[in-house]
C-alpha positions as a Markdown table, in Angstrom:
| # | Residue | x | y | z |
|---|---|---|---|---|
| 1 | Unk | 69.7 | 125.9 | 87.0 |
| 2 | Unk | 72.9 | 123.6 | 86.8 |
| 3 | Unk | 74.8 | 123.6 | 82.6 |
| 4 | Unk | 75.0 | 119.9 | 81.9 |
| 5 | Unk | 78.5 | 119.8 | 82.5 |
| 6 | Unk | 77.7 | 120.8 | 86.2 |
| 7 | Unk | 74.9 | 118.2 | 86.3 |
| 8 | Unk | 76.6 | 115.3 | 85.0 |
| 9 | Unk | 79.4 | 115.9 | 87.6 |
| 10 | Unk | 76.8 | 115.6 | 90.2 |
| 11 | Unk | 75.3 | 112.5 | 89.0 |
| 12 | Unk | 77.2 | 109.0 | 89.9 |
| 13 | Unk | 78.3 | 105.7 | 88.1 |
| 14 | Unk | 77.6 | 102.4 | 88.4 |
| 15 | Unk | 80.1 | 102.4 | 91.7 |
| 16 | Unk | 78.1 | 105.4 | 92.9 |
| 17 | Unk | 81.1 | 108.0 | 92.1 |
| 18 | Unk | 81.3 | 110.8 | 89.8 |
| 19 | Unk | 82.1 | 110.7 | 86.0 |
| 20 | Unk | 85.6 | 111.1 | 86.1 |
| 21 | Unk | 86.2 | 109.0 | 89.1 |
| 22 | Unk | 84.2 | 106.4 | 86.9 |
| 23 | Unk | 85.8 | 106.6 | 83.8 |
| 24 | Unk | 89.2 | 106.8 | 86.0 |
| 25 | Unk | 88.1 | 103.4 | 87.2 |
| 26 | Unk | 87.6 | 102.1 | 83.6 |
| 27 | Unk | 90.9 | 102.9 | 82.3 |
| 28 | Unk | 93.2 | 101.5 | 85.7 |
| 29 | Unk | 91.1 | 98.4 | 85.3 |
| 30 | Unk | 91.9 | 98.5 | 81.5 |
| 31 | Unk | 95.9 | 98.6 | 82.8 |
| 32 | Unk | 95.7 | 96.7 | 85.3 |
| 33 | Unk | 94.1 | 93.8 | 84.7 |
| 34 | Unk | 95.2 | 90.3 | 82.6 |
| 35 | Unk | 92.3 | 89.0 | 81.5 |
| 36 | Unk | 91.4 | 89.2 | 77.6 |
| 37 | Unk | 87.8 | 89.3 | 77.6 |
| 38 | Unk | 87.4 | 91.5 | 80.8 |
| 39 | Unk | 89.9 | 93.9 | 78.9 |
| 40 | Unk | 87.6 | 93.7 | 76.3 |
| 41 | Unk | 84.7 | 94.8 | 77.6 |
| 42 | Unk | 86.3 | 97.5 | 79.8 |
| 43 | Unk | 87.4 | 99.1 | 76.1 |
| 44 | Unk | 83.7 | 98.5 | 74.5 |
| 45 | Unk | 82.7 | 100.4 | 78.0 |
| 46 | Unk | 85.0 | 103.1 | 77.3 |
| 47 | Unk | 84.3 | 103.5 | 73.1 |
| 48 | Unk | 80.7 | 104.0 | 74.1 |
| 49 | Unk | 81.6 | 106.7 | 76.3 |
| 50 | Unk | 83.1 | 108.2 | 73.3 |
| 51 | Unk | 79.8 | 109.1 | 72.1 |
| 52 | Unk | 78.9 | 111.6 | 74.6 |
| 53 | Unk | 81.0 | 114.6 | 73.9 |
| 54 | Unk | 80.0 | 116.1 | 77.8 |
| 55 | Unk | 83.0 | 113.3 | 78.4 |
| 56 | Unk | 85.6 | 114.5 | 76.1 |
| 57 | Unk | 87.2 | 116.5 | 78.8 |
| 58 | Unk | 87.6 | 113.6 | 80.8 |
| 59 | Unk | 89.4 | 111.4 | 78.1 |
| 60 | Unk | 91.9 | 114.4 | 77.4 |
| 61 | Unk | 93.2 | 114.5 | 81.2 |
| 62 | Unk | 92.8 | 110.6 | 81.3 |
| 63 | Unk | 94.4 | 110.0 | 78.0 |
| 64 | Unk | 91.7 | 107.5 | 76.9 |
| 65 | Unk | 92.7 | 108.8 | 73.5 |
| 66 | Unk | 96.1 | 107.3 | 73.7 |
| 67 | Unk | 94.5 | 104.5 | 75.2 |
| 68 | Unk | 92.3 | 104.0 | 71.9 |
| 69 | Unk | 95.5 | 104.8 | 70.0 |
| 70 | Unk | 97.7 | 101.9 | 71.5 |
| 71 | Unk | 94.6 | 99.5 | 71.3 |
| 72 | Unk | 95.2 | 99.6 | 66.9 |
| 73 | Unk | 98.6 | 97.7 | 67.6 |
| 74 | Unk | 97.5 | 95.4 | 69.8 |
| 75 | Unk | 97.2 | 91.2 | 68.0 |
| 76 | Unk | 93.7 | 91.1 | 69.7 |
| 77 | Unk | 90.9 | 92.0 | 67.1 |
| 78 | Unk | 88.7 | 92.7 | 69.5 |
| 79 | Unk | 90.7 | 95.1 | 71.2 |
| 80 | Unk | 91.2 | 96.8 | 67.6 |
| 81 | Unk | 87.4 | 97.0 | 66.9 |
| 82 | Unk | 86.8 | 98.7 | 70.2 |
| 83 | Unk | 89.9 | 100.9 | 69.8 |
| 84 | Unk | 89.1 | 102.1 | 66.5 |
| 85 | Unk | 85.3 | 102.2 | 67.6 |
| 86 | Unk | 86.6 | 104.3 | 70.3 |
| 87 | Unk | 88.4 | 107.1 | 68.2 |
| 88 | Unk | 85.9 | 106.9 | 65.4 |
| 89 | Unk | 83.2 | 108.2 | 67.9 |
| 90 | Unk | 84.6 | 110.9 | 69.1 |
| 91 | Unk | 86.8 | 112.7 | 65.9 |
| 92 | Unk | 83.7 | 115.2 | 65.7 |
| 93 | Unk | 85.7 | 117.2 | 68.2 |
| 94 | Unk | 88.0 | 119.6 | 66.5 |
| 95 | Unk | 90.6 | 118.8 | 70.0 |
| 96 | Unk | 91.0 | 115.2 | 69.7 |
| 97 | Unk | 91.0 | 115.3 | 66.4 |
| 98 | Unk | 94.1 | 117.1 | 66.6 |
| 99 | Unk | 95.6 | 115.3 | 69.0 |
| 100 | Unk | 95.4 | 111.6 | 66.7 |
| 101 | Unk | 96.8 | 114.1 | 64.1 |
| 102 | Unk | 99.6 | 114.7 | 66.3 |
| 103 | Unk | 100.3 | 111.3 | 67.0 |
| 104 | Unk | 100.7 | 109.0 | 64.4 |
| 105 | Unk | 97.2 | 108.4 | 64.2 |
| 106 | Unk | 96.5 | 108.4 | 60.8 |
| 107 | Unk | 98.9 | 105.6 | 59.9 |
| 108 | Unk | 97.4 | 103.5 | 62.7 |
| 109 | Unk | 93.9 | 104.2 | 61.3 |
| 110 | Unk | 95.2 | 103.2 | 57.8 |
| 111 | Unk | 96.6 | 99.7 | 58.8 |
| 112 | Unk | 93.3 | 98.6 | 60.3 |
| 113 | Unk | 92.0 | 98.4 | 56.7 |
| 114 | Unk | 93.6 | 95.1 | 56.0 |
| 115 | Unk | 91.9 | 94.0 | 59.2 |
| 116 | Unk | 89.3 | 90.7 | 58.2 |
| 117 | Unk | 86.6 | 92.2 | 60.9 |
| 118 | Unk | 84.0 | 94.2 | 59.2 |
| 119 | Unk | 83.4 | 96.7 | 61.7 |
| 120 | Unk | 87.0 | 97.5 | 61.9 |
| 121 | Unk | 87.5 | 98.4 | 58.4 |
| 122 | Unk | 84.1 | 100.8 | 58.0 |
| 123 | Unk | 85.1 | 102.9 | 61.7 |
| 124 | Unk | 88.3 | 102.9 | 59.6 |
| 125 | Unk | 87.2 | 104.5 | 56.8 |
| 126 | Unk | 84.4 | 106.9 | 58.6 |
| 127 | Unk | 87.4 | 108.2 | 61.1 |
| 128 | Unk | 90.0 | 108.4 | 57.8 |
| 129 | Unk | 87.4 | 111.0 | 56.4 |
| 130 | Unk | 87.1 | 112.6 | 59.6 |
| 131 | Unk | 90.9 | 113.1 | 59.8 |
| 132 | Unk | 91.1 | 114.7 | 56.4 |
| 133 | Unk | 93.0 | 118.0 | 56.6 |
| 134 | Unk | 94.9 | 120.2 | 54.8 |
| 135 | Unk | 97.8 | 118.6 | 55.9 |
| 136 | Unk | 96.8 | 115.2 | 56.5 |
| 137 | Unk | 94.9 | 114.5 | 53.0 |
| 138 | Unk | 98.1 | 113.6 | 51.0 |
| 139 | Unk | 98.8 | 110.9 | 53.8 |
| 140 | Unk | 95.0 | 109.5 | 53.9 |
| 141 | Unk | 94.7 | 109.8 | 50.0 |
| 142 | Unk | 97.9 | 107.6 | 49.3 |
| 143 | Unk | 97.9 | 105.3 | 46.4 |
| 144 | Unk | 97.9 | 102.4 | 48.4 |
| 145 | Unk | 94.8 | 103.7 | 50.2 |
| 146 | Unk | 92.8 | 104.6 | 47.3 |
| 147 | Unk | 94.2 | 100.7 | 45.3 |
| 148 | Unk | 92.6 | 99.6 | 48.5 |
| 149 | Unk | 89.2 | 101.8 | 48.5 |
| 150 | Unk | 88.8 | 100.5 | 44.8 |
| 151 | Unk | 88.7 | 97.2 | 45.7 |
| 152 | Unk | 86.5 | 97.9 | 48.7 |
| 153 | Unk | 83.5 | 99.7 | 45.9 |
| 154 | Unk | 83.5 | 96.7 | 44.5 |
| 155 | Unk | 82.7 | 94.4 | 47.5 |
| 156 | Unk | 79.3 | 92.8 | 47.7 |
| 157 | Unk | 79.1 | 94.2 | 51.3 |
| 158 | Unk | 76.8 | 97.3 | 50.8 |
| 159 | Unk | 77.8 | 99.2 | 54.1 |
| 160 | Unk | 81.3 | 98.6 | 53.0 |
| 161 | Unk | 81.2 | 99.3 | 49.2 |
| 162 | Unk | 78.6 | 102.6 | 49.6 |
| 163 | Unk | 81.4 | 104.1 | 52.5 |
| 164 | Unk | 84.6 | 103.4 | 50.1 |
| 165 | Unk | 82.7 | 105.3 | 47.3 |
| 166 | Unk | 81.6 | 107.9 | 49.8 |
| 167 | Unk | 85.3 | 108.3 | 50.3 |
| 168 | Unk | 86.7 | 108.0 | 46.7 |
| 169 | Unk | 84.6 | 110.9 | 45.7 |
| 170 | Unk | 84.9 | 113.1 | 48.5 |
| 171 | Unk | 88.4 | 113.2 | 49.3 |
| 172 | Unk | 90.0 | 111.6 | 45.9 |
| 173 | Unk | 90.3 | 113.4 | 42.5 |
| 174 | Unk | 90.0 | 111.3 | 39.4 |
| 175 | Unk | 93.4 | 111.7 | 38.5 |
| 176 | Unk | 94.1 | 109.7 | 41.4 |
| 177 | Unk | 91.5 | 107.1 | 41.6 |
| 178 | Unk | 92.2 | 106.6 | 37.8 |
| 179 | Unk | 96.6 | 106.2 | 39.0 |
| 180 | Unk | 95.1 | 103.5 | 41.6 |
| 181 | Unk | 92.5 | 101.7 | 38.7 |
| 182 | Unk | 95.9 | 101.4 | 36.3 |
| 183 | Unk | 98.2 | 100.3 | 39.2 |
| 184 | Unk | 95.5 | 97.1 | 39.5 |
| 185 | Unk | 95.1 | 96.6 | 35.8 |
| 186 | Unk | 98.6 | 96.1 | 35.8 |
| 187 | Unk | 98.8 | 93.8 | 38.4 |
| 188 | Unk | 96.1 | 91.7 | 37.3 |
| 189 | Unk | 97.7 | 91.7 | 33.9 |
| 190 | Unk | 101.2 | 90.3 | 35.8 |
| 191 | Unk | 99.2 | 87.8 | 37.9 |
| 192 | Unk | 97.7 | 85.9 | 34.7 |
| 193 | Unk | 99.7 | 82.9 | 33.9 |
| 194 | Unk | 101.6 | 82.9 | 30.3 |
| 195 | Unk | 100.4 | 80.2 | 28.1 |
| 196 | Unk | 103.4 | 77.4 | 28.1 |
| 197 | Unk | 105.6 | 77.4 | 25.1 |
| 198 | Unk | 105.5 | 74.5 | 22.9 |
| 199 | Unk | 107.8 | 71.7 | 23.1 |
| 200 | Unk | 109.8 | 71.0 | 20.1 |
| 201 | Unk | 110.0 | 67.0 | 20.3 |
């Protein structure tokens, strides 16, 4: 009786080769090739990948990881979405989790939450929570992270409101969600104009 790691060697992709030789394919095309929308979808390809973790193996020696990684810099917002998709769907396993540790990921993950796409900014959030460590929860809990998770509980977007609360009370104590609710008081205070003083005639 063949393990499923043994089996899904045997079986073939699309171009009738194994699994690594396909998702090998994936990522040279993703180098290789010029064209946004093909580039893309070769990502998308490879973030839904990242839900099976019999591949995980693969993306280590193929450094799809890094691959995701590099995609959060990139001006494209597609290419974001499917990177951060990408990472977000695999941080269950304890290995790459440590490797985004290890490589700036955390402060990658945090910029995509001024991102305007929606599904950006929750696979933010979900793989923020999945990074939490010992080590990295000072980084992920910031100020400027929880100021921003504040004003995200209070969006009308329920996916997006119900996952910032999720976070705030999971990860954040109150003396720091209570630091982040005074930093906005005060900058709402200093954003309202002064009434205009009278003019002596």
């Amino acid at each position: 009786m063949f393990s499923s790691q043994e089996y899904l060697d045997r079986k073939t992709g699309p171009y009738g080769i194994g699994r690594f030789s396909y998702l090998q394919s994936l990522v040279t095309e993703y180098q290789d090739i010029d064209d946004q929308e093909a580039k893309q979808q070769v990502l998308a390809n490879l973030a839904n990948f990242a839900y099976d973790p019999i591949n995980y193996d693969y993306f280590r020696k193929l450094n799809v990881l890094d691959l995701f990684l590099d995609a959060l810099d990139e001006s494209d917002e597609k290419l974001v979405e499917f990177g951060i998709g990408g990472l977000c769907n695999c941080m269950l396993d304890k290995q790459n989790k440590e490797h985004i540790l290890q490589n700036g990921g955390v402060a990658l993950v945090i910029n995509c939450l001024s991102s305007p796409v929606e599904e950006t900014v929750l696979s933010a959030i979900t793989t923020l929570m999945y990074l939490v460590t010992n080590d990295s929860k000072q980084e992920i809990t910031a100020l400027p992270v929880v100021e921003c998770m504040l004003r995200f509980s209070r969006s009308l977007n329920k996916r997006l409101s119900n996952l910032a609360q999720v976070f705030l009370q999971d990860y954040c104590t109150r003396a720091q969600v209570e630091e982040a609710r005074e930093v906005q008081q005060q900058q709402q205070q200093q954003q309202q104009p002064h009434p205009l003083s009278e003019q002596v005639s």
